[in-house]
N, C-alpha and C positions, 0 to 999 in steps of 0.2 A: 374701960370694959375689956379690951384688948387684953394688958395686962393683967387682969384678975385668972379669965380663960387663961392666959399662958400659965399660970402659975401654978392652974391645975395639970397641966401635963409636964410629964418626968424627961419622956424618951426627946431629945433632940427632933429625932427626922418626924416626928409628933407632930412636936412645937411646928414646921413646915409643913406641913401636911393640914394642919389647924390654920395658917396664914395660906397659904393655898384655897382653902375653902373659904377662907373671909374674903380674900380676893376676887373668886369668882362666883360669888354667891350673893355679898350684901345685898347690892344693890337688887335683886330679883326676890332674897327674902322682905323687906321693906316692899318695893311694892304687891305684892302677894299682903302681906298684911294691912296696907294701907284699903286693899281692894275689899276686908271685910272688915274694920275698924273704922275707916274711913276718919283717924285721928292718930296725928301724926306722932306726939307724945306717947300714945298708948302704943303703934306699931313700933314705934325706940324701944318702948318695954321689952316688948313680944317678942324682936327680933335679937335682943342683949339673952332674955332667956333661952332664945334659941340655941346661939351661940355659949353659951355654957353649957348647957344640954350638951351640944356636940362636942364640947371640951371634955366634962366628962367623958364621955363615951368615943373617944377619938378611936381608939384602938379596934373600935367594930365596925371603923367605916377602910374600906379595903383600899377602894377607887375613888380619887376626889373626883374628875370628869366623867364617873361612868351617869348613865340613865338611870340607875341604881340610886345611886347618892344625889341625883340632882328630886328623883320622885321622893325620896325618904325627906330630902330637906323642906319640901313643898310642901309635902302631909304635916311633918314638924310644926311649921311658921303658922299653916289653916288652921291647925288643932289647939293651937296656941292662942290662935285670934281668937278663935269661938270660942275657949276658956276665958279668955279676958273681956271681951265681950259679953258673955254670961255674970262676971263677977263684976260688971259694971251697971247692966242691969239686969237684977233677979230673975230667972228662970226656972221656973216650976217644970221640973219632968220626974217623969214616970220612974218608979226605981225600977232597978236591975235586978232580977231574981231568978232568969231562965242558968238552967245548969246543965249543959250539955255535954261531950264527950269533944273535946276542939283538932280532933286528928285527922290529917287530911287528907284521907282515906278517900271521902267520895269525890273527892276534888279531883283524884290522884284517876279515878276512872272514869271521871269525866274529861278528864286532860288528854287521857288515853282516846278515847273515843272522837272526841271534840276538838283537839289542837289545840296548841298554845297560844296563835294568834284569836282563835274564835274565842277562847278562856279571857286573854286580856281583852280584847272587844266586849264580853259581857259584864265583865266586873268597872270597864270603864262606865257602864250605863249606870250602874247603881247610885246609890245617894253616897253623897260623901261619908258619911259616917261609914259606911261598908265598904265603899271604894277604897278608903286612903287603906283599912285595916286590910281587907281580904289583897290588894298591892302587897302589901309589904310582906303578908304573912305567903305566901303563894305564887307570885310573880315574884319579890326578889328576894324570898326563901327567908325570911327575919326568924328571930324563932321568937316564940311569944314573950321569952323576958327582955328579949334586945327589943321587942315593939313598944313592952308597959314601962321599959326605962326610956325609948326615945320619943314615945308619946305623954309619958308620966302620967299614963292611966293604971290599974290595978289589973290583976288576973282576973279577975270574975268581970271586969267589964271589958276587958279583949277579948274571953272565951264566949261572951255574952252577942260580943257586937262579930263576932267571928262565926258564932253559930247562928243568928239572925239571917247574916248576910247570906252565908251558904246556905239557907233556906232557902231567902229568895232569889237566888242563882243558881239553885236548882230547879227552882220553878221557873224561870224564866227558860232554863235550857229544855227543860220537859217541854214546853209550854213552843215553843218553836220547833222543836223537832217533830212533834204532832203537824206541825201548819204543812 
């Protein structure tokens, strides 16, 4: 598996920076996967595609040790479990068909007004699904195509799950500032 990832990256200090992350990450991607697959076969899966994932896309990750790369990797490995968990057994959901405007405008004045540790405090409350996206996209500034390449979801379902969430974290923040 190793060698496949390497093979995809060109740049030398890459390739290091790719073994750096395998280094200090396997073992916490595995368990993280294990935690929702609860099969140990399946999380090998989950955590090989991960690591290709990050081969591909080595070049947009800045900091192997930052908080950054450690939350990006986490959301990666969960996003992954519940895809393979899902394709393991059928789940029926609701399609995606909200079309919003995904700019992060209101965020940008509620950040203003609200702080940036009260911002990440409320996006950590949310449900995963909106927590790992509105993270990435907001907290450590992703931009939506480095999201839908490191989560391997589409545009319409980041801009979807992006404008959901800042719904309801705007409602949550309305919704306290009232109390």
């Amino acid at each position: 598996m190793i060698a496949a990832c390497m093979a995809l990256i060109d740049e030398p200090s890459d390739k290091e920076k790719f073994m750096e992350i395998y280094n200090t990450y396997n073992k916490m991607m595995f368990k993280a996967a294990m935690s929702v697959l609860h099969n140990r076969s399946l999380a090998d899966e989950t955590v090989q595609d991960c690591f290709l994932k990050i081969a591909m896309n080595i070049a947009n990750i800045p900091n192997v040790r930052s908080k950054k790369t450690r939350a990006l990797i986490i959301i990666m490995v969960r996003n992954k479990s519940l895809n393979n968990l899902k394709a393991e057994h059928y789940d029926k959901t609701e399609p995606l068909s909200e079309t919003e405007d995904v700019t992060g405008d209101t965020i940008n004045n509620i950040l203003s007004e609200i702080g940036y540790k009260r911002l990440v405090e409320e996006i950590s409350g949310l449900d995963d699904i909106y927590k790992d996206i509105l993270t990435l996209r907001f907290i450590c500034d992703y931009s939506i195509d480095d999201i839908c390449s490191l989560l391997d979801i589409s545009k319409s379902t980041a801009g979807v799950r992006i404008s959901r969430g800042r719904k309801i974290l705007i409602e949550k923040l309305e919704g306290t500032d009232n109390d």
